[in-house]
N, C-alpha and C positions, 0 to 999 in steps of 0.2 A: 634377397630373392636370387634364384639360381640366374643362371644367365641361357641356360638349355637346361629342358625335363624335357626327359620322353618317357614317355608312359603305356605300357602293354603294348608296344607295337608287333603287328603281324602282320608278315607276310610270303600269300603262296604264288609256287610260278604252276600250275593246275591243282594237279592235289595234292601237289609237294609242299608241305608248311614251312618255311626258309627260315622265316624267325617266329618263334614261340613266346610269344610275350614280353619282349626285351623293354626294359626300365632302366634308366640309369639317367644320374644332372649331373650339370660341372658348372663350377663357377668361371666367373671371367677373370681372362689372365692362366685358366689350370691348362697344362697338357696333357691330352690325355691318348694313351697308346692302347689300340684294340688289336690284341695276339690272336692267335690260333692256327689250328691245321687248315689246309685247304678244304673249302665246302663249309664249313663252321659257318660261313652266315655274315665275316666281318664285310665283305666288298658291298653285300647286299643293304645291309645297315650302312653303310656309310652313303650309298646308292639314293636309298631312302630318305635319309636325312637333306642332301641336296638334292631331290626331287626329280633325280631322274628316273628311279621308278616309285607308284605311285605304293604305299606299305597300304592293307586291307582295310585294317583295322589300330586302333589307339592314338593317342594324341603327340602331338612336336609345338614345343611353344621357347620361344627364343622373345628370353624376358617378360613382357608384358605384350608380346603379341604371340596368340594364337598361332599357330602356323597351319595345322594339320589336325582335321577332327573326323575319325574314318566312320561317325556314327552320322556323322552328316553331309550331303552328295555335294554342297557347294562349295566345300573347301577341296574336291577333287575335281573343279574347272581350267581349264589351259590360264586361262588369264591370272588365276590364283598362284598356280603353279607358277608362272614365270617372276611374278613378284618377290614369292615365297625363296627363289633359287637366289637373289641378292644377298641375301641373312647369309651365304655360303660360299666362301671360296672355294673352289674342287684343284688339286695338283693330281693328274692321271700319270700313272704308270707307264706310260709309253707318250709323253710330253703333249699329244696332238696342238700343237704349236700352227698356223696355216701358213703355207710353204708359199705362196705366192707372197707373202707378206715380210717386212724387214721385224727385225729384232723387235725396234719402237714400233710399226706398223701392228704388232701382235699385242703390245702393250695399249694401246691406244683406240684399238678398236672397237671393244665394247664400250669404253668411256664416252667415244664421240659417239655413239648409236644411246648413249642413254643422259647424254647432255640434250640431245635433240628431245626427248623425251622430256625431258624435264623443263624443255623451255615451251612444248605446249601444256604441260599443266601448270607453270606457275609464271610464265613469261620468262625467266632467268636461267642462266645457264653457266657452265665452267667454260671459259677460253680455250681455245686449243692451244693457247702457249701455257695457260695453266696445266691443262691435260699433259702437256709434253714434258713443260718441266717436273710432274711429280712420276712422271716414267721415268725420266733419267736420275731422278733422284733414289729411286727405288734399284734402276739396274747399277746404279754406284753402292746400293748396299748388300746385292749379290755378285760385286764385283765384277760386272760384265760392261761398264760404261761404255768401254772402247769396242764394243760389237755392237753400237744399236744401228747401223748400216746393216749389219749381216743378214744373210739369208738364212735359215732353220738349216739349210743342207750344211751350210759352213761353220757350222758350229760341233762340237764332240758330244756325246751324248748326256755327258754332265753338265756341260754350257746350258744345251737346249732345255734340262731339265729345272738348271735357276733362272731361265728364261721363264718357265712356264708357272716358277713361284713367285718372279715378283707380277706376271700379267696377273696371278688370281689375285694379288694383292691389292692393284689397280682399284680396283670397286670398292676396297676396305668393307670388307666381308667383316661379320662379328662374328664369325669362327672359319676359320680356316682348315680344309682337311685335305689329308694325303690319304691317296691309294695306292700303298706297297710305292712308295716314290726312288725306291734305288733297286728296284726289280728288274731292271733292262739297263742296267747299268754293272760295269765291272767294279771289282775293287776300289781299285785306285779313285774313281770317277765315283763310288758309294762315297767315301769319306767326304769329297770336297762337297756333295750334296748334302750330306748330311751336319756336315759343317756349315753352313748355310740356314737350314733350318734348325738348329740351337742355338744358331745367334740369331733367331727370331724372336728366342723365347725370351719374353718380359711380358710386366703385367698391361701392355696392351694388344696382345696377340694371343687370343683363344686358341686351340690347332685340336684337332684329333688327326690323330697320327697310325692308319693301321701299316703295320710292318713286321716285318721275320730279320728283322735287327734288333735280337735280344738285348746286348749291350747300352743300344741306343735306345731302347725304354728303358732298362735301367737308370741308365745316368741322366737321359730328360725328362722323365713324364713325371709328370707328379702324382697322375693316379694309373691303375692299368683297367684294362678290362682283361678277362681270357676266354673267349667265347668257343662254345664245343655243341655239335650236334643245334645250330638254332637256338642256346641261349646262352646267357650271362652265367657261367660257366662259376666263376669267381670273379669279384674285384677289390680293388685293396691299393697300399702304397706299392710302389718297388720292391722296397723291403718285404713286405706282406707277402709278396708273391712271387718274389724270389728267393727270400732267406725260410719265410714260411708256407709254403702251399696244403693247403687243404684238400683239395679234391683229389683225388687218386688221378682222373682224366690229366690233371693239374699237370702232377707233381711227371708221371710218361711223359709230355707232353714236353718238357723242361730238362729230364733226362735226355732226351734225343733232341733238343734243340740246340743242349749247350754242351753236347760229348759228342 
C-alpha cells in the first residue's frame, strides 16, 4: 500500500480552478520533488496536503487513514483538520520560527501543547526531559546543538532555516514537506540547507520537496513531479525528466531553468 494517494484533487480560490484534478502516490521512504513556473499550482498542492487550505473536491489518504473526502462535509471540520495537520510536517520558506522563543523553546513547543493532549485522552504522556532530549538530539543532526539558547534574531538565515526542519521533525510527521526551503536564502547558506535535507533522506523520512533547485531534484528525489497551468504536467524518475522530457511545456521549462 502506498504510504500517500491523492486522488483528483481540486482546488479554486473563486472561479479560478488552482488544481485541476491532481493524482499522484508515493511510497514511504520516496522523495519526491514538485517543479514548476511560478502560479503552476505547486505551493497550493503542498498547502492542501497539510491542510492549511482546505482543496474543493477529491480525496488525501496517508496509509490506511482517510484523510480528506471533499464529497463529504465532515472531513472539512476544524477539529478534523487539526488532527489531519500531524500526518505533516510543513518547513516554510521564510523559517516562521517565534521570535520570543529560544532555539529548543521553538522545538518544544508544540510537543508540550500535544503531550498535554495526550495525557487527557489516555492518561500518559512524554516528559519534558524526554521532549527535550529528542530536541537536542535532532538539533545535533542539523548541526545546531550549540544554539539551542539562541534567539531566531541570532541566528543566519540558514541556521534559522535547520532550525525550522528539525522543529517540524519534533512531531515525527510521516511525511515531511518543503516549500521552496532555500528561496530566502543566498547561495552559500542554499547549500548548507540543503545539505541538511539530503542527509535526511533514508528509508524512514518521507519528504515532498517543492523547489527551483534543479540539481537538487536531480541528484535527491527519487521521483519528480512537473506541474504546469494546475496539473501533473509529467512525472517520472530524474532521469525521465531530465534526460527525457515529454511535454513540450516540459522540455521550455528545463531549457530556461538550466541555461
Amino acid at each position: 500500500m502506498a504510504l500517500l494517494e491523492v486522488k483528483e484533487l481540486k482546488k479554486y480560490f473563486g472561479d479560478t480552478e488552482v488544481l485541476k484534478s491532481v493524482s499522484f502516490s508515493m511510497e514511504r521512504g520516496e522523495v519526491l520533488a514538485i517543479i514548476g513556473s511560478s502560479g503552476s499550482g505547486k505551493t497550493t498542492l503542498l498547502r492542501c496536503l497539510n491542510f492549511l487550505e482546505t482543496a474543493n473536491s477529491g480525496s488525501i489518504r496517508v496509509g490506511e487513514h482517510l484523510l480528506f473526502d471533499g464529497d463529504d462535509p465532515a472531513f472539512k471540520s476544524s477539529s478534523r483538520i487539526r488532527r489531519n495537520r500531524l500526518f505533516f510536517g510543513l518547513v516554510f520558506q521564510s523559517f516562521n520560527l517565534f521570535p520570543q522563543y529560544t532555539v529548543l523553546g521553538n522545538l518544544t513547543l508544540a510537543a508540550r501543547l500535544s503531550a498535554k493532549d495526550q495525557t487527557k485522552i489516555t492518561g500518559e504522556h512524554e516528559s519534558i526531559d524526554e521532549i527535550n532530549n529528542r530536541a537536542y538530539a535532532l538539533l545535533e543532526r542539523v548541526g545546531l546543538s550549540h544554539k539551542c539558547d539562541a534567539y531566531p534574531c541570532e541566528l543566519s538565515g540558514g541556521q534559522q532555516q535547520r532550525v525550522a526542519i528539525a522543529r517540524a521533525l519534533m512531531l515525527t510527521p510521516d511525511i515531511l514537506c518543503f516549500d521552496e526551503p532555500t528561496s530566502a536564502l543566498d547561495p552559500e547558506l542554499t547549500k548548507e540547507v540543503l545539505r541538511v535535507i539530503r542527509g535526511l533522506k533514508s528509508g524512514d523520512n518521507t519528504m515532498i520537496v517543492v523547489t527551483h533547485e534543479m540539481e537538487f531534484a536531480r541528484n535527491v528525489a527519487d521521483k519528480i513531479i512537473f506541474m504546469a497551468n494546475g496539473i501533473i504536467e509529467e512525472i517520472g524518475t530524474p532521469e525521465a525528466i531530465f534526460e527525457h522530457p515529454q511535454s513540450p511545456i516540459l522540455q521550455s521549462f528545463l531549457n530556461n531553468a538550466l541555461n
